[in-house]
N, C-alpha and C positions, 0 to 999 in steps of 0.2 A: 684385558687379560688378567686372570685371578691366577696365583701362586698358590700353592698350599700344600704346608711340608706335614708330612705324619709325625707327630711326638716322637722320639724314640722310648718312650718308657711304657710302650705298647708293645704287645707280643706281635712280632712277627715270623710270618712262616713263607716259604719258596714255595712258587709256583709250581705244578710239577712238570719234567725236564722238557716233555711234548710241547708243551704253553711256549708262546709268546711271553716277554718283557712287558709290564703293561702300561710304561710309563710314558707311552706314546700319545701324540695328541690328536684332533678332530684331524687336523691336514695329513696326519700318515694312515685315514682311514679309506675304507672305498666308497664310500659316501662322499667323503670329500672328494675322489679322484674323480666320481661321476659328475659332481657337481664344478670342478677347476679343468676340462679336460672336454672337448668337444672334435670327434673326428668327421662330421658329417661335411659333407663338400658346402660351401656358400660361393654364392656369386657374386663378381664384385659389386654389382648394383644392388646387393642387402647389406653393401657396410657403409654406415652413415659417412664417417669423414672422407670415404671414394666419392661415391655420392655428393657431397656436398661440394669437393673438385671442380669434377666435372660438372653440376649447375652452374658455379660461376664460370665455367670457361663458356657454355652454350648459351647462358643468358647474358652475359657480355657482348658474346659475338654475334648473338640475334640483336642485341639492341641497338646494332648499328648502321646505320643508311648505307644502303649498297648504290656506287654510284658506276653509270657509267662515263666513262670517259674517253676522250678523243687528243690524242697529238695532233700540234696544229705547229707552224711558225713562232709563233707567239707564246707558246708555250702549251700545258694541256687544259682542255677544257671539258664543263660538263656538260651531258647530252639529255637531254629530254626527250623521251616519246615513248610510244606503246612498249619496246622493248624495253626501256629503264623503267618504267612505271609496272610491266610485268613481274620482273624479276624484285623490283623493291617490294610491292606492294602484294601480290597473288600469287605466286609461282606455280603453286598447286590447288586447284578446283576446290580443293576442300579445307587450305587452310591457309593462313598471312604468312605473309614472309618472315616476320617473327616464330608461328609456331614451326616451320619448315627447316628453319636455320638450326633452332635450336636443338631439334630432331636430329638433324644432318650430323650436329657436333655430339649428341649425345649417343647416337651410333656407332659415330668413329670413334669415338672414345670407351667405350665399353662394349656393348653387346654384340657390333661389329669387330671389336680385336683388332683396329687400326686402318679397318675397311668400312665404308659409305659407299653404296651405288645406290645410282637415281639414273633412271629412263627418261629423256625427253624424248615425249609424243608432239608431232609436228600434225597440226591441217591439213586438208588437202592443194592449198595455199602455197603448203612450205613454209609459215608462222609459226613461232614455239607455240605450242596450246597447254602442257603440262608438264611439268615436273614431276614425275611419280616415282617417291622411295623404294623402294626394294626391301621385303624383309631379311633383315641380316641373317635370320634363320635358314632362309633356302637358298642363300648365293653362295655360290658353288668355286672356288677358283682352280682351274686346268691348265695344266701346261702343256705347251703345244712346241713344235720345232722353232718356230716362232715366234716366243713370247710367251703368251696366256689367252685364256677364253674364259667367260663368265655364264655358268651356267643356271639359270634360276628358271627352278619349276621344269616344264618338259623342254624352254628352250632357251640355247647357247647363243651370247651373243661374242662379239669382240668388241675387243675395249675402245672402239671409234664410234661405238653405236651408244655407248654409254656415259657418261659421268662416274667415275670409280676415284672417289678422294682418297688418298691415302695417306696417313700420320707412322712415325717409326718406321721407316722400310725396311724388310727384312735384308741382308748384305747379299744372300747367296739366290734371292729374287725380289731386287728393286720397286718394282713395279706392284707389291703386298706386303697388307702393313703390318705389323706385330700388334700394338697397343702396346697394354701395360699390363697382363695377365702374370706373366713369367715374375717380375718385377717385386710386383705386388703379392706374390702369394704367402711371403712367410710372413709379413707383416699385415697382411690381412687375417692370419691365424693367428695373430699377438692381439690385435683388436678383438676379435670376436669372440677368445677366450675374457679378455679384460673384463669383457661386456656383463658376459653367462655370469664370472663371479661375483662380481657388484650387483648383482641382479639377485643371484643366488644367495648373497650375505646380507640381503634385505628382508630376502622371504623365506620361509622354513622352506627345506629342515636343515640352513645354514644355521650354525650359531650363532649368537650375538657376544659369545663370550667363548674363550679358550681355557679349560680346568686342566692343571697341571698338576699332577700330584706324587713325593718324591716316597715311594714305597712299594716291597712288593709281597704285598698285604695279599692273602686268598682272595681276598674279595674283590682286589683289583684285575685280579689274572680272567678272568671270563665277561661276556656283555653282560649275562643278569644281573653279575655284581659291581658293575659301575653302574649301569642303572638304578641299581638299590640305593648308592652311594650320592648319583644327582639326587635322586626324590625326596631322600632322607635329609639331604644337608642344603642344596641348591634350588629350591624351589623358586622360583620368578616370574612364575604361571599372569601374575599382576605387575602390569608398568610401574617401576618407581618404588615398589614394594622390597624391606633391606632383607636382608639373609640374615639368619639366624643361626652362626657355626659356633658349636661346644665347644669352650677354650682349651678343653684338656684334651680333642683329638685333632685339631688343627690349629696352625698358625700361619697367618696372612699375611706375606710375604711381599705383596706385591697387588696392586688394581690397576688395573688398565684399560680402557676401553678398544676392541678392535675395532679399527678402521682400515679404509684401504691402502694406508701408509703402513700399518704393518705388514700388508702380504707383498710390499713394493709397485703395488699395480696402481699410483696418483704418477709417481717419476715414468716408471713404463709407457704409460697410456700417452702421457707427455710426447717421450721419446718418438712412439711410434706414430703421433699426431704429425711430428716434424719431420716423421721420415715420410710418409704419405705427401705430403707440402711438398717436399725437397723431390717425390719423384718426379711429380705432377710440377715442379717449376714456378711453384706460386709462394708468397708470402705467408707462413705459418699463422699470421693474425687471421685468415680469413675461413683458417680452421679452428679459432679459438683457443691456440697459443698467442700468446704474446700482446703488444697493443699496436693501436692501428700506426702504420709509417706513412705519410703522404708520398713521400719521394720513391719511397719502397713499391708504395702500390702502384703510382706512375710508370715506373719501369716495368712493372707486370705487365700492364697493359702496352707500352712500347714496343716490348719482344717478345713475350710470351702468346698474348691473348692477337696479335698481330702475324706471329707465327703462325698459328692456327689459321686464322683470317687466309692468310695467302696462300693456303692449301688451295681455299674454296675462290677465292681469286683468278688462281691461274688454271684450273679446271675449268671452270663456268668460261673462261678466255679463252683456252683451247678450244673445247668443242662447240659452244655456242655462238661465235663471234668469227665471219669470215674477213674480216675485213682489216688488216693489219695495223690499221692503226686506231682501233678502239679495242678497251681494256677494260676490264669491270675493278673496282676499288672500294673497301669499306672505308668509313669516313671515322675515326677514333677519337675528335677532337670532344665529343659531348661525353664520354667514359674519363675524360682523364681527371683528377681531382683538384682542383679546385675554387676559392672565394671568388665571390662576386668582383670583389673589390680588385683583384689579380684579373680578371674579364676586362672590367671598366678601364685598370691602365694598358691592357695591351692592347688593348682596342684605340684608346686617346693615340697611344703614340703612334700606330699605324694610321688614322684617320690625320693626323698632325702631318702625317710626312706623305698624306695621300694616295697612301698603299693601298686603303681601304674608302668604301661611302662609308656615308653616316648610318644609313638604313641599315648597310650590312653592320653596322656596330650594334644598334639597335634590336637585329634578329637575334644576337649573340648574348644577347642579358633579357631575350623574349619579351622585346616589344614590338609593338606594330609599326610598320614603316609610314612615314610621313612624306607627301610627294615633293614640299622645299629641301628635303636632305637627301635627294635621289644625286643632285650633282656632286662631283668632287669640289673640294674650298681649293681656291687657288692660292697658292705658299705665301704672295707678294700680298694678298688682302688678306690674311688671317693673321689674327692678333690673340695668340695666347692668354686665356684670363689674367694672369699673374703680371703680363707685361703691358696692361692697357692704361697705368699710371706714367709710365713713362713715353706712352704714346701722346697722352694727352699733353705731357711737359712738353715732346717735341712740335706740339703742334702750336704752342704758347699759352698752356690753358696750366692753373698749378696743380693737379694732378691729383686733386681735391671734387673733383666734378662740376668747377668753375670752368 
């Protein structure tokens, strides 16, 4: 920002009384207004840090093993066959259960407004044969004496014929979800305004600089004559090239360069990064505030990203699964963060107390399994590395490898 005050030992003369003041700057013009000021509707899926939310909530939750599972006596166990392998592996004809998943959740979470429905088409068998999404564009929700109906394209189903996940339920109809539309919309016009200007004060016909000047000279009172006034005295037409002001009609006050620290919008955009984060329930690190937290982002994935999981849980339970005691479960343990070295001991001390095989320690730091470490070590013949010196002393030997 450049300052520059008029001599006073310059004739000055008053604008006449129709005129504006003219000692106003670029941001009280309408060029600026056009340029800081955007009324056009956006969706939440064109504003990066929404966006960028919701990926990590759908590729999280796609990249995690869907298991099925069975209550037994003994506790619960996992089940193998065409149906767990279906639903992990294919769901739908045409895509993995990674791009499916991920679909599902980036549905419910934006373009569906806190609604997901999928069609399971069954064989003639009675065998699940597909999963098919529904566009969130043409599902329809109706309310009936009863509850609701779903109506997509020319035909109405009810909600036992479909899969209809829902996030946010609305209070005064449970059973449909809101999202985060309402939520989001004044801080989605705090971003996308942030955006236009920083966009704007890079590229003409933003300035690169703000001219201040304290006079009300004729020639300031109308556009020709500040224009006269850049060309004459502020030419910059070339990078780096210095200005050349007559010392007897200006004095420089002040240089500055504008940044987006002076129009407030570096704190702002902050601000409203963390408010984005804080709706969506996630760690402001993973939108490029702040640094990363291990413990922080552990509990994301705990309750947050687990949250969501269970939506798709106990839907896929309810309608696909007649048999009361099998459950579908995502597996969380390969998302949580972190060291090897944190794997290696909790694995030793489970294997030590025979909680675990060896193989299964093995899979868990991604090795292949060896068929001597298939049995469990029995507690009375395993000897701790640490304590095989004083094995040897009890056995009479000096603990030396004598």
């Amino acid at each position: 920002m450049v300052r520059l005050s008029r001599k006073r030992n310059q004739t000055q003369t008053r604008a006449a009384p129709t005129q504006k003041r003219s000692d106003t700057s670029w941001l009280c013009s309408i060029d600026a207004f056009n340029v800081l000021t955007s009324g056009q509707y956006t969706k939440l899926s064109d504003c990066p840090e929404v966006k960028m939310c919701v990926h990590i909530y759908a590729d999280l939750i796609s990249s995690m093993t869907l298991y099925l599972m069975q209550n037994t006596d003994k506790g619960d166990v996992r089940i193998r066959n065409e149906l767990s392998r279906k639903l992990d592996i294919n769901p739908n004809k045409l895509m993995t259960s990674k791009t499916f998943i991920y679909n599902l959740v980036w549905t419910l979470m934006l373009p569906g407004n806190g609604n997901q429905v999928t069609y399971p088409r069954y064989d003639k068998d009675g065998y699940l044969d597909n999963l098919e999404p529904f566009k969130p564009s043409r599902a329809i929700f109706i309310d009936t004496p009863t509850g609701y109906a779903i109506r997509y394209g020319d035909t109405t189903f009810s909600p036992d014929e479909v899969l209809h996940f829902v996030i946010n339920p609305d209070p005064e109809r449970p059973w449909i979800g809101t999202g985060y539309r309402a939520v989001l919309k004044d801080v989605l016009k705090g971003l996308k305004q942030a955006g236009v200007t920083k966009q704007s004060l890079m590229e003409s016909p933003a300035p690169s600089i703000i001219v201040k000047v304290d006079g009300l000279t004729e020639e300031f009172a109308s556009k020709e004559g500040r224009k006269k006034l850049s060309e004459q005295y502020l030419d910059s037409s070339e990078n780096g090239r210095p200005w050349f002001i007559p010392a007897d009609l200006f004095d420089v006050k002040e240089v500055k360069p504008l940044t987006l620290n002076d129009l407030a919008l570096a704190k702002n955009l902050e601000i409203d990064k963390r408010t984005v984060a804080g709706i969506f329930t996630m760690p402001p690190f993973l939108v490029g505030v702040g640094n990363f937290n291990k413990e922080e982002f552990n509990n994301f994935i705990g309750t947050q990203i687990m949250s969501k999981a269970k939506v798709i849980e106990q839907e896929l339970t309810r309608k696909l699964l007649y048999s009361p005691d099998l459950y579908w479960r995502f597996n969380p343990r390969s998302l949580y963060s972190y060291s090897l070295t944190e794997i290696i001991g909790a694995g030793s001390a489970m294997v030590d107390r025979m909680a675990m095989r060896r193989n299964e320690w093995r899979e868990w730091i991604g090795m292949s399994p060896e068929s001597d470490m298939e049995e469990l070590l029995a507690l009375e013949n395993y000897v701790p590395a640490d304590m095989l010196g004083q094995q040897k002393k009890l056995n009479g030997g000096d603990g030396n490898g004598s």
